[in-house]
C-alpha positions in Angstrom: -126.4 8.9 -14.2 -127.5 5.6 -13.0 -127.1 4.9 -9.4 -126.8 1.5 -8.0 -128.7 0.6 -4.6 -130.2 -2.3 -2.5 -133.4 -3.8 -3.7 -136.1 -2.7 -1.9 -137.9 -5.5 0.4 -140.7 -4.8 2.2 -140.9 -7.1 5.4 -144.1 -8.0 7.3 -145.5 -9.8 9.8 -142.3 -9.2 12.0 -142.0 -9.8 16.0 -140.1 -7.4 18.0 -141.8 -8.4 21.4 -143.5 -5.6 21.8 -146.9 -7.1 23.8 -143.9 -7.3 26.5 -143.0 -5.7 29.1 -141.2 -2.1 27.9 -139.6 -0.1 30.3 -141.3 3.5 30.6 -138.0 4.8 30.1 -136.2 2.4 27.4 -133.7 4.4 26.7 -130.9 4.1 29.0 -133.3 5.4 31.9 -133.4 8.9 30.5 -136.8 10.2 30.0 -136.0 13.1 27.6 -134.4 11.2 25.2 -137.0 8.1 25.5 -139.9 10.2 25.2 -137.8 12.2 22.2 -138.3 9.5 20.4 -141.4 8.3 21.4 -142.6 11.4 19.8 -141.2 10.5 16.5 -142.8 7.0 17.0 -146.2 9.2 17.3 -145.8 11.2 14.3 -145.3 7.7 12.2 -148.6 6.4 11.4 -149.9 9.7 10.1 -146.2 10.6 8.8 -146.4 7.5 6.5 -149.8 7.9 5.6 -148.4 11.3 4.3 -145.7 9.6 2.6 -147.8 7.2 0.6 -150.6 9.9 -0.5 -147.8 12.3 -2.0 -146.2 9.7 -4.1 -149.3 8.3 -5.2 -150.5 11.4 -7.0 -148.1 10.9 -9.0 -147.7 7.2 -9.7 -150.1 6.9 -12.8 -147.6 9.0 -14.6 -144.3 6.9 -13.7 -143.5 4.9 -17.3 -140.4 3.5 -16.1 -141.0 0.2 -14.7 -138.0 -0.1 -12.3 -139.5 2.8 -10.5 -143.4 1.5 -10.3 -141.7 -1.7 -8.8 -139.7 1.0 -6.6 -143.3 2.7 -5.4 -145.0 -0.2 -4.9 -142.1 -1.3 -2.4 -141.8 2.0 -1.0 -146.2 1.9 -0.2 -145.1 -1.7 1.3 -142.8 -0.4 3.4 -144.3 2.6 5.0 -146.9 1.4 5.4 -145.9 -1.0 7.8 -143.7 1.1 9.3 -147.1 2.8 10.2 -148.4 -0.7 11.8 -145.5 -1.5 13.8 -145.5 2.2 15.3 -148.7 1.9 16.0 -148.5 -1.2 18.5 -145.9 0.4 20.4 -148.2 3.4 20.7 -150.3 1.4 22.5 -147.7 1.2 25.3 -147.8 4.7 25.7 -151.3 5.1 26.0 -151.1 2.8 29.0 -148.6 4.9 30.3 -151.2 7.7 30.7 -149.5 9.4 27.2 -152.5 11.0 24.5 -151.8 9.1 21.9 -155.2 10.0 20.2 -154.6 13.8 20.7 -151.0 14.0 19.4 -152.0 11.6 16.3 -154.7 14.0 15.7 -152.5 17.1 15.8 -150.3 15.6 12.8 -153.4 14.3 11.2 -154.7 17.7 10.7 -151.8 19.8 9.7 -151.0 16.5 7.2 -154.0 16.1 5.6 -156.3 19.0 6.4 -153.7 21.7 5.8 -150.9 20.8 3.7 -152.6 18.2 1.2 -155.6 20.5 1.4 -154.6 23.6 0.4 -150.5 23.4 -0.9 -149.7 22.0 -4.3 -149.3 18.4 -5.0 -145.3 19.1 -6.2 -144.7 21.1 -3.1 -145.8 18.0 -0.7 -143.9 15.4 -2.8 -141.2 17.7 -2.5 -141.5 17.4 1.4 -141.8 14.0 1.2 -138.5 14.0 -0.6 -137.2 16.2 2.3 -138.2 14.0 4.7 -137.5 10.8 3.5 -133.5 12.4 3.5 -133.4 13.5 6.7 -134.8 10.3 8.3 -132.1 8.6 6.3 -129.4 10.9 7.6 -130.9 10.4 11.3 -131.2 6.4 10.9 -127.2 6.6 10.2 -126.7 8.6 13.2 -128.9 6.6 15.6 -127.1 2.9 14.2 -123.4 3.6 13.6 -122.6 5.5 16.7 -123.1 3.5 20.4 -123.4 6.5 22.2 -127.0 7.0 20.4 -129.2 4.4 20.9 -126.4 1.6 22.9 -128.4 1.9 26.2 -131.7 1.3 24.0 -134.2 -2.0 25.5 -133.1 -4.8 22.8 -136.7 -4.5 21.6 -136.7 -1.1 20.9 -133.1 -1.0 19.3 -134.3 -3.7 16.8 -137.8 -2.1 15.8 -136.3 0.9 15.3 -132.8 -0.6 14.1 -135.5 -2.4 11.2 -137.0 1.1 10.3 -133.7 2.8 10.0 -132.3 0.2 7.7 -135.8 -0.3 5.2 -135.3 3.9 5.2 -131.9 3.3 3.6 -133.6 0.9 1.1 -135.6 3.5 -0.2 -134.6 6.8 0.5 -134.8 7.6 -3.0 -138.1 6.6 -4.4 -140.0 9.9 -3.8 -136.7 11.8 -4.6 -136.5 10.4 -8.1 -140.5 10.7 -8.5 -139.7 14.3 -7.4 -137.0 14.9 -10.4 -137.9 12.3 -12.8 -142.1 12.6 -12.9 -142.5 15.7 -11.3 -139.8 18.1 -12.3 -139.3 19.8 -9.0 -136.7 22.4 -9.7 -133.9 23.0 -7.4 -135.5 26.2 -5.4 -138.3 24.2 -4.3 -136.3 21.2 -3.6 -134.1 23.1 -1.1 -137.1 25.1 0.3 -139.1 22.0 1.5 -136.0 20.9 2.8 -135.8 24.0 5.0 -139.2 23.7 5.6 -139.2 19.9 6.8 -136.4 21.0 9.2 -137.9 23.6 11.2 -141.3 22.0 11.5 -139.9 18.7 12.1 -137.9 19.8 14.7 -140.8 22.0 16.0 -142.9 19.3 16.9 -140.8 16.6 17.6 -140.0 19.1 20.8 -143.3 20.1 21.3 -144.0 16.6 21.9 -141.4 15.2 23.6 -142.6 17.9 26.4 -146.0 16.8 26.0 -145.1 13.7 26.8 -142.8 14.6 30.2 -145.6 17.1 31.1 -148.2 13.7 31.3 -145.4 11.8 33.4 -146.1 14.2 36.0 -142.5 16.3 35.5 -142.9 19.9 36.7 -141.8 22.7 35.4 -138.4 22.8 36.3 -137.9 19.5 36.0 -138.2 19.9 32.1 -136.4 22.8 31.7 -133.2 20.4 33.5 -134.1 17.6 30.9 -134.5 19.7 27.9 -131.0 21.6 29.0 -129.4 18.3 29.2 -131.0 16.3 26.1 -130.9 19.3 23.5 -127.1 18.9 24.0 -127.8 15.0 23.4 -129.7 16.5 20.2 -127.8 19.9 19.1 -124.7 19.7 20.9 -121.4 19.2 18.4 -121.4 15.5 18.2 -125.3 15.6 18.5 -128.0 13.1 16.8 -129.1 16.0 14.6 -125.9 18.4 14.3 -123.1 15.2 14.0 -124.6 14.6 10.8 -124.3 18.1 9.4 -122.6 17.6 6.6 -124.2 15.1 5.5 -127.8 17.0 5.5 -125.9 20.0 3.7 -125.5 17.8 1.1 -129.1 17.8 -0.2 -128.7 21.4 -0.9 -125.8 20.7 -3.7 -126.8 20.6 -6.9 -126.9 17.5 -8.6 -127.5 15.8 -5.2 -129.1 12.8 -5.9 -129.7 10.2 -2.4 -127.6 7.6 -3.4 -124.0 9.4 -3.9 -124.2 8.5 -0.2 -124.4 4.3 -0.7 -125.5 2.2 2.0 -124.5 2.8 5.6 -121.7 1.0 7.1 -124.1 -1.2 9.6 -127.1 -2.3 6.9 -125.1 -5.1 5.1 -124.5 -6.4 8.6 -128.5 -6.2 9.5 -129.4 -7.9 6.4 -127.4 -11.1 6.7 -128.3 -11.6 10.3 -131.9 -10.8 9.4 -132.1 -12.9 6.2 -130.4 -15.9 8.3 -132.4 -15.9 11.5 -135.7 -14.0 10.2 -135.7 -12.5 13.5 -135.6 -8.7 14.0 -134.1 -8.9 17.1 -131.1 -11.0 16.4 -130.5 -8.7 13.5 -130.9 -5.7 15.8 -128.3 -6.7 18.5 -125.5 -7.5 15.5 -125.8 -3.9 14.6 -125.6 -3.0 18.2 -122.3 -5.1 18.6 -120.5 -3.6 15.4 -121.8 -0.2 16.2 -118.9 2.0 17.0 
């Protein structure tokens, strides 16, 4: 079945005014769910590094050449997805945040663990895993206000640029998966349970990392984490208000792009393709979010 889907365009050199002044707490004031995803913005670099290795060992036996042209973009992308990441992590290191430390933590079970000693289909697998739930997550953060509406403009548009290039290519490593690596369905759903818990795992341990260095006691996390896991888990919540569209990937026959584009991306790209600005493109999404 052939399934029809944005091109691909990898975008660089892009200015979100982030050598500016951030707020420490950009998102809406609240520093659980600011330093929530300032976690994810630390697991990144690495994260995309990941990304790029497990596709790669198996781009030498892609024939099709709609799908090299798909890799290719899909490297592109990450990999400055990885850049731009980084050069916000900089703020947080001069916030008195580890950067190094946590980086280093995800370097190591990335590369020394997992590409180390589990199979090469297994890790595309988790790539494929991945790569659907930060689609699933980029449509929750982007079509609902109540997400990321209080977000700096800044931060809204970088990660308003991230969320929509995920869309773009949400299915490259899936179809290297089924197409070049014949994953079979048990695997597929495993990694998928496996990305969840881990992911989840860390992003956490992170977060409180993070509030731990801003000189929260205690207590005071215990209040933040009760109120912002409801922000996170609660019914309408970033991770749980997109339920059914996660259960999906466990159909199958589930292939990325039964889901199409998300309502908001068509709106991003004609305000970013007629300003060339991030930002601008950023704050249209933010006014037809609902």
């Amino acid at each position: 079945m052939a399934h029809h889907h944005p091109e691909i365009i990898p975008r660089e050199k892009l200015n979100f005014g982030l050598d500016r002044d951030i707020p420490q707490y950009w998102l809406g004031g609240d520093p659980f769910k600011t330093r929530f995803c300032d976690a994810m913005s630390t697991i990144f670099p690495e994260g995309e590094r990941y990304f790029i290795s497990c596709v790669r060992d198996f781009r030498d036996q892609v024939s099709d050449p709609q799908l090299k042209q798909e890799i290719k973009d899909f490297i592109r992308q990450e990999g400055q997805h990885g850049i731009i990441h980084s050069q916000f992590n900089e703020h947080l290191k001069v916030q008195g945040i580890d950067v190094d430390k946590l980086e280093g933590i995800t370097r190591w079970f990335l590369f020394d663990v997992l590409r180390k000693y589990v199979p090469k289909k297994h890790t595309l697998a988790a790539t494929a895993a991945c790569e659907h739930l930060t689609a699933i997550l980029a449509e929750a953060l982007f079509e609902r206000k109540d997400m990321m509406g209080s977000a700096d403009p800044r931060m809204f548009a970088m990660y308003a640029w991230h969320a929509m290039e995920e869309m773009e290519h949400k299915a490259v490593a899936f179809d290297v998966m089924q197409k070049v690596a014949k994953v079979g369905y048990l695997r597929r759903v495993w990694t998928q349970l496996e990305v969840t818990v881990s992911f989840n795992i860390q992003i956490l341990l992170f977060t409180n990392f993070m509030l731990k260095s801003d000189g929260f006691s205690v207590g005071q996390r215990l209040k933040q984490f009760a109120k912002g896991l409801w922000w996170v888990y609660g019914p309408k919540g970033l991770f749980t208000g997109s339920l059914g569209a996660y259960l999906k990937y466990f159909k199958p026959g589930f292939h990325p792009w039964q889901e199409g584009e998300m309502r908001s991306y068509r709106l991003w790209l004609e305000a970013f393709n007629r300003s060339g600005d991030p930002v601008e493109a950023g704050r249209v999404v933010y006014a037809a979010a609902a």
